[in-house]
N, C-alpha and C positions, 0 to 999 in steps of 0.2 A: 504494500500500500504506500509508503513512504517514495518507493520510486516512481510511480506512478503519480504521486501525489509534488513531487519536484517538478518532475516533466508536465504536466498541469499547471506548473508555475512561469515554466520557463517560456511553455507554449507549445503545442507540437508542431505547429510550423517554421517557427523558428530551430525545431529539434529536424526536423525532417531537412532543412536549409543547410543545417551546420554540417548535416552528415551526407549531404549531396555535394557540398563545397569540399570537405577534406576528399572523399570519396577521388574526383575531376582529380584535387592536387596531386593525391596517389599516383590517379595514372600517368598523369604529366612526370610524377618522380617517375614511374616504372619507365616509361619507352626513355628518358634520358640516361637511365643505367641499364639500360636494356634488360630490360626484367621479360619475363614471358607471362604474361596476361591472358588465364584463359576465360575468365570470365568477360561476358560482350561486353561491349565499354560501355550501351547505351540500355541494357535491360539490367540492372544490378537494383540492390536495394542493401546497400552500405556492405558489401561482405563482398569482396575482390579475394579469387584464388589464385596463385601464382605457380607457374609448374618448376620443379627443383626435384632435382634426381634421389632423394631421400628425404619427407616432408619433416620425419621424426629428427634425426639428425639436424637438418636445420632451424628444428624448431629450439631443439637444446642448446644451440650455440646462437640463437636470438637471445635466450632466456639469460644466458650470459650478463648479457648487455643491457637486462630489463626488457628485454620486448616481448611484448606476449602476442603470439599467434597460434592456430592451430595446425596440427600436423593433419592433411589429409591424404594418405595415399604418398605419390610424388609430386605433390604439392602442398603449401601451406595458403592457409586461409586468412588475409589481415582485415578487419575490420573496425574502423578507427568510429567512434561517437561523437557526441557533441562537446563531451569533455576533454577530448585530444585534442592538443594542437598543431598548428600546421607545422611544428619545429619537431613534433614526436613522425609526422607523417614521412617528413625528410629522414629525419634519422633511421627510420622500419626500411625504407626503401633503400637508403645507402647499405645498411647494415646488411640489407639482405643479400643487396648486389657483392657487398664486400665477401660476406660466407661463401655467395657463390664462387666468384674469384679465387678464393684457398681453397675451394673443393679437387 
């Protein structure tokens, strides 16, 4: 109830904006570190999958770092809210590119 009852506060269009806005930034970070995006760019609803040849494995060496994603398969799952900001969205996508890079 409490979260439901913040997001009520905040507005959920404003909740729905914030998470459309980082969502765009994502992928803007992804294609400039050439991330592999398989989710369509234009049918999402805040939850971007990225394909990485061991989801688990990369997911561990986010966690490293503070970042939390999901491992799915050979991909990981980021999903930033209205509470991230656009400096966490940078950092998930460098960090991700980076792990890929020493893979």
């Amino acid at each position: 109830d409490a979260t439901l009852d913040l997001f009520e506060s905040i507005g959920w269009d404003s909740v729905h904006a914030r998470v459309r806005t980082l969502g765009d930034q994502l992928i803007a970070e992804a294609d400039r570190h050439g991330l592999n995006l398989v989710t369509p760019r234009h049918q999402r609803a805040g939850i971007h999958i990225f394909r990485v040849p061991d989801g688990e494995a990369v997911r561990l060496r986010l966690v490293e770092q503070g970042i939390s994603v999901s491992a799915r398969g050979e991909g990981v799952r980021v999903a930033p809210h209205f509470y991230n900001s656009t400096q966490d969205v940078q950092q998930c996508a460098a960090a991700l590119a980076q792990v890929l890079a020493d893979a």
